[in-house]
N, C-alpha and C positions, 0 to 999 in steps of 0.2 A: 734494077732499082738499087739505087744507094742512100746511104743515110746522112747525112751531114748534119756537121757540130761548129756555129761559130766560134773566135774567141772572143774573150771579154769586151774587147774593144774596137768590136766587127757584127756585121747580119748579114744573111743572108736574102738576096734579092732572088726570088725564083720565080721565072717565066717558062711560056709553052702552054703544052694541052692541060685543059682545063682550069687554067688560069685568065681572064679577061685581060689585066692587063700588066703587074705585078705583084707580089705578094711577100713581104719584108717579115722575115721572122728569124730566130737563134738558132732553130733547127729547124730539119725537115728530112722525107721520105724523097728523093726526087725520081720519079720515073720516068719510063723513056716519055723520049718526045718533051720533056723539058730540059731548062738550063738553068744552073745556078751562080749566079755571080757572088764576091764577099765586099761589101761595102764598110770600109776601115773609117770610122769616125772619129779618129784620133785628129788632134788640129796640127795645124802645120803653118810655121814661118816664113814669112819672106820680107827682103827690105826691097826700099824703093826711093827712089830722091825725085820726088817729084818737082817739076817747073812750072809755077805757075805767076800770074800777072795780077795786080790788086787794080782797082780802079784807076789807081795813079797813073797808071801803064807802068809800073814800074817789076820789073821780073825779081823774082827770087828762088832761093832752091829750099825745098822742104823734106828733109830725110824723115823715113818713121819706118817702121816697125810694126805691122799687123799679124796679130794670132787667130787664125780663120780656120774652122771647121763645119763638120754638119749636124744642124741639129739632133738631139739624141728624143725625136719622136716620131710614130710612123709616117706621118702625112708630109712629115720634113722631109725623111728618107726615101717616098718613094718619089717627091720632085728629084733628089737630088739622084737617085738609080735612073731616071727616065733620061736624066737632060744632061750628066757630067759623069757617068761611070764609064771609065774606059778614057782610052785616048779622044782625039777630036773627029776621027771616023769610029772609035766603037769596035773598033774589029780588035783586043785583045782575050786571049785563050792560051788557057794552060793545062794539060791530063784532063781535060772534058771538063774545067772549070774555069770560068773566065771569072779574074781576078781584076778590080779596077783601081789598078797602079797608078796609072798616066795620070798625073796632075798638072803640068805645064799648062795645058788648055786653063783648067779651072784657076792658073794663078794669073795668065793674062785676061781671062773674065774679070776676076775680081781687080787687079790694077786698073783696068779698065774704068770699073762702075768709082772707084778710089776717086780716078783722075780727072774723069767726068763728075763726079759730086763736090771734092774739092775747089775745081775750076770756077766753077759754080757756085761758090760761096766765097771765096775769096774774090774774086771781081766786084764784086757788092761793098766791098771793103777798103780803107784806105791801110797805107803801110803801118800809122801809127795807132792804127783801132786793131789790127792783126797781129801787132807787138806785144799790148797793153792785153789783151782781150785772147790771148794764145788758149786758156784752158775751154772757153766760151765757144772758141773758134773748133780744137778738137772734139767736143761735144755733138755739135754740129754735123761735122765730118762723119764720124760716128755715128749718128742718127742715120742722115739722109744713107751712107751704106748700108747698113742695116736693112734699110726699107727697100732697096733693090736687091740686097741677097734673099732675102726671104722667099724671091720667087722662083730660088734654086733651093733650097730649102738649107740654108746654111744661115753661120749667124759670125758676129767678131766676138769672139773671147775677150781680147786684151787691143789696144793700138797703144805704141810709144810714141809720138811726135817729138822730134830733137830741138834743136835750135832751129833757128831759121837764120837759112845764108843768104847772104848777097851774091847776084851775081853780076857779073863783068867787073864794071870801075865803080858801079855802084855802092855807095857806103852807110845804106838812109839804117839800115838795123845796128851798123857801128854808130853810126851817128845819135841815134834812137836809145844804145846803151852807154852813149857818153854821157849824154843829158839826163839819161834816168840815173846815172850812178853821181854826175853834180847835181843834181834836185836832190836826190838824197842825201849827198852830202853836205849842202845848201842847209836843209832839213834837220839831217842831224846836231850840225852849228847853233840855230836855232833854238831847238830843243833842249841842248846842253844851257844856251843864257837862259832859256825861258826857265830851266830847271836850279840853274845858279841864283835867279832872281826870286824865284819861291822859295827856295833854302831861303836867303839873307832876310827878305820878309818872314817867313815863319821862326827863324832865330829870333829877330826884333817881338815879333809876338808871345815868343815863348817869356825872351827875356822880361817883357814888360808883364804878362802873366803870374809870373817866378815873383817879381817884384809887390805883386800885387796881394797876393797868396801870401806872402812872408807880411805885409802889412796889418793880411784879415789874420794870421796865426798869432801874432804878437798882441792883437789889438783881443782879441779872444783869451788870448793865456791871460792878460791883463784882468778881464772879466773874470775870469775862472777862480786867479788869484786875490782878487777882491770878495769871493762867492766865498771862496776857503775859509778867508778871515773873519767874514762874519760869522758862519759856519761852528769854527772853534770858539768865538765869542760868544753863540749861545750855549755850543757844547759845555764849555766851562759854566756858564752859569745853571745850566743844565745840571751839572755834576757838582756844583754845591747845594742847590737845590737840595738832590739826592742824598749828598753827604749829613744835611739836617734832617730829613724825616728817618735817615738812617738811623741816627743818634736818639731820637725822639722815638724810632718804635725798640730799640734797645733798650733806655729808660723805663716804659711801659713795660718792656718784656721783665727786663730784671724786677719790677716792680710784681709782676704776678708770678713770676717765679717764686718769691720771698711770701706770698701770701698763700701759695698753693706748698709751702715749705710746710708753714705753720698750720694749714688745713692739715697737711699729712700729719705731723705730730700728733693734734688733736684727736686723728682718727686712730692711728695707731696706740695711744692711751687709751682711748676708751673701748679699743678691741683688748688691751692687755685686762680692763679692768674687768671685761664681759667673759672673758676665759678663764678668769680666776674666780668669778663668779658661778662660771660652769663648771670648772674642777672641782669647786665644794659641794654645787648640786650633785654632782655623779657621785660623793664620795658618803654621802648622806643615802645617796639610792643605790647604792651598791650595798650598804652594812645590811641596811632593810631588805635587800633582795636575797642578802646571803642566812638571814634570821628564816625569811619564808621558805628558801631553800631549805634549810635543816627540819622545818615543820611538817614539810612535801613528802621529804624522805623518809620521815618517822611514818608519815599515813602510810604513807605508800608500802613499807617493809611491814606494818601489821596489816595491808589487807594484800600484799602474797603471800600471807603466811595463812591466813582464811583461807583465800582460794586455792590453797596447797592441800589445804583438807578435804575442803569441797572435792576437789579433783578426784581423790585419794578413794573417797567413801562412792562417788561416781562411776570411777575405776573397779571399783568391786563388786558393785549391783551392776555393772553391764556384763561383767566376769562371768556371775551368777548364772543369769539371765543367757546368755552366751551358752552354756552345758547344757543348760532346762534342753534349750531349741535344738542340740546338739542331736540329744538324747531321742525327741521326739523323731528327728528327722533318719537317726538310725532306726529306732523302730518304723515307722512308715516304709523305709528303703526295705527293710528285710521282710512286710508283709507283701511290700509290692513285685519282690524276687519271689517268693512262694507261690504267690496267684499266677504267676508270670510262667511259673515252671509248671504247676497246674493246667494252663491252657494249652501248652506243649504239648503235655503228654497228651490231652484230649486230642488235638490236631493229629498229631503224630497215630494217633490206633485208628482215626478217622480213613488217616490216609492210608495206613493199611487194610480197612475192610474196603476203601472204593478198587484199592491194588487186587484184592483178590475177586472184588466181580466184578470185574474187567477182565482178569484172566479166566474166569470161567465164560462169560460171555463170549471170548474170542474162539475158546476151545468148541463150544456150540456151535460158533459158526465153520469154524474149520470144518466140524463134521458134516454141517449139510451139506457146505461145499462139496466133500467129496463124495458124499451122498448122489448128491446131483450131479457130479462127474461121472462117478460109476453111472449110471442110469443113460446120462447120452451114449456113453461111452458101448452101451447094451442097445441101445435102440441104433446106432451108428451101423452094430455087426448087422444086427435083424437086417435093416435097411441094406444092407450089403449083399448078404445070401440070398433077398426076393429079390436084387439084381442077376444077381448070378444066376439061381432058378432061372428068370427068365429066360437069362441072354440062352441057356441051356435047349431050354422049349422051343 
């Protein structure tokens, strides 16, 4: 068993056991009893001058250039492994791998199917529909091949078709490019008066335009310039207009200026007279207010000079009265420390008579206690020797 690995531009065709009929893949295990071939998909050129006749009966040579390969899908690949891999009998093998080299067969197949579909369309044709109609004609060519390779499973990339030649003494495609190069140059002739005679008309039109146009701008500046003058005609009258009601609200203005002068005056007289009027008021309530002042002050210093007294005699009946409560409140303090020390002592010998019976009450008890200690302590022995006794008997 071996493993095999296409390269990019190649599959593998593997037939034998277990395989119906082929089996087109990039890699594979191949065991015995099968065979693997490598099927290279890369296209490949060849030229051809083909010969053929147009309805005329007339022959020519047609050189091209076709770029022909196999399609790059399986059901392409495995027509084209079945029916073109290998030479024209199929018997090529290389180290247990047959590689499908031999392409001569496959390029007289396709010249072949070329020269038969060409043949075949050009006959339908005259020399000068085949001249005229050249990109029409390889379309054509192209197609109807197409449709015959497909059944090897290939396709055209590219086709170049060259010139086309005459052959023998024949001259109809020289002939053919005489007359197309004087029709066009026929043509061109043409074209240039036909183009000299639009210029000279279109000048004439411009010119007459140009002329027309400077007619309507003159005839408008004219307009414009009659529009201005009127214009400035009323502006000026406009602006004397102006100039009068100028002067007239000046007039007026100076005029209430001079009356609102004389207003001012007025007022400010009779603010001067109203302030001299109020300086004498204030000066009249000022004397009066400073007579009342000194009247104030007189009350005023003989009655703090009363309640300086009053104070005074205040001040010493609270004095008084002040020792009286002093006095009382030290005697009360000092009977209340006597009674105080009075109940002391009482407490104090209380607590010594409960001190001592207590300690007598305890010493009483101690004694029964041990009263009644010694006693078990006597019935314990007794209890002990009528043991003894017995255990003795």
């Amino acid at each position: 068993m071996w493993y095999h690995v296409s390269e990019p531009n190649s599959y593998l065709a593997v037939t034998g056991a277990g395989i119906d009929k082929v089996k087109i893949v990039k890699k594979a295990f191949v065991m015995p009893f099968q065979k693997v071939t490598k099927l290279s998909i890369t296209p490949f050129d060849f030229s051809m001058s083909l010969q053929a006749m147009t309805s005329e009966k007339l022959q020519f040579s047609l050189p091209a250039v076709f770029t022909i390969g196999p399609h790059d899908d399986i059901a392409s690949l495995m027509k084209y492994a079945v029916l073109l891999t290998g030479d024209s009998d199929g018997q090529v093998q290389a180290r247990g791998v047959a590689v499908a080299t031999g392409r001569n067969h496959v390029q007289d197949i396709v010249k072949g199917i070329i020269e038969g579909e060409t043949r075949s369309i050009v006959s339908n044709m005259t020399m000068e529909e085949l001249f005229n109609n050249r990109r029409l004609s390889k379309s054509q060519v192209i197609e109807c091949v197409q449709k015959e390779l497909d059944q090897f499973g290939m396709r055209v990339y590219n086709a170049n078709v060259k010139e086309l030649q005459d052959m023998g003494d024949s001259k109809c495609f020289e002939s053919l490019a005489r007359k197309a190069h004087e029709g066009a140059q026929s043509q061109a002739q043409v074209d240039v008066a036909n183009a000299r005679m639009i210029g000279r008309i279109g000048e004439a039109e411009k010119e007459g335009e140009t002329k027309q146009k400077i007619a309507k701008i003159d005839a408008h500046t004219a307009v414009l310039a009659t529009e201005r003058k009127v214009e400035k005609a009323n502006a000026d009258q406009g602006f004397k207009m102006r100039e009068i009601e100028i002067s007239r609200e000046l007039n007026l203005e100076q005029i209430a200026a001079q009356r609102a002068a004389e207003q001012r005056d007025a007022e400010l007289q009779k603010g001067v007279e109203e302030k001299r009027a109020h300086m004498e008021l204030e000066r009249l309530r000022a004397s009066t207010v400073v007579q009342a002042k000194i009247a104030r002050e007189s009350t005023q210093e003989k009655a703090d000079a009363d309640l300086y007294s009053s104070n005074k005699r205040a001040d010493a009946q609270q004095y008084t009265q002040t020792a009286e409560a002093e006095a009382v409140y030290t005697r009360a303090a000092r009977d209340a420390a006597a009674a105080l020390l009075t109940r002391t002592k009482d407490a104090e010998a209380r607590e010594r008579d409960a001190e001592a019976t207590f300690f007598a009450k305890q010493k009483e008890a101690e004694g029964s206690y041990l009263a009644q200690q010694k006693e078990s302590e006597g019935l314990l022995e007794m209890a002990k020797e009528r043991r003894t006794a017995r255990s003795r008997m």
